[in-house]
N, C-alpha and C positions, 0 to 999 in steps of 0.2 A: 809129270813135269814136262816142258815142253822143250823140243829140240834145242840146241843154240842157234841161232842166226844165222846164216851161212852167205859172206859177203865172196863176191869174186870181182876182182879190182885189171882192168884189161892197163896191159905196160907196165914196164918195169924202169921207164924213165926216172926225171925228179919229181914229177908231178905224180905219176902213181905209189912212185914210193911214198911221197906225203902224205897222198891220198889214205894206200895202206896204214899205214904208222897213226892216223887222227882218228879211223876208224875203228882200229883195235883200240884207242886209248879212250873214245868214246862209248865203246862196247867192247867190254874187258871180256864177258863171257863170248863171245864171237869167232866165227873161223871166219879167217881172212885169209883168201888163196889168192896170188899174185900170177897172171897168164902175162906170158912174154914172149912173143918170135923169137929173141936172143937179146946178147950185148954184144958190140963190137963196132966195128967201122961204119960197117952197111944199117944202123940203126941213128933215130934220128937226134937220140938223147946224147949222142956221140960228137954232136956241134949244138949243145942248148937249144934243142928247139924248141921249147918254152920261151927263149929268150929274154933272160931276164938282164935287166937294165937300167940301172940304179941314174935316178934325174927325174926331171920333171918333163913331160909332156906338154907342150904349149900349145901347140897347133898342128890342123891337121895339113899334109901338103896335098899337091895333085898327084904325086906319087902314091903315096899311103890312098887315098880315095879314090884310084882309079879301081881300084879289085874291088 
């Protein structure tokens, strides 16, 4: 019989927690190990850096397009 899968998911943001959580749920026999510097202040999931932002996108500006 052959090993399980062995997923390792880097951050423990919202994103890798989703990450984790669809992974297991898509690979039920699976080890899914979660690596994370911490949580707290000095961490970026601590001001949504995902940024998630409910609307619609219309355009782009010269701000947004200069990076």
């Amino acid at each position: 019989m052959p090993e399980p899968l062995s997923i390792s998911v880097l951050g423990a943001g919202v994103v890798g927690l989703h990450v984790a959580v669809r992974l297991q749920t898509d690979f039920p026999a699976a080890r899914v190990t979660i690596i994370a510097a911490g949580q707290g202040a000095q961490t970026t999931s601590i001001g949504a850096a995902g940024i998630f932002r409910p609307g619609v996108f219309n355009a782009a500006t010269p701000t947004l397009t200069r990076f």
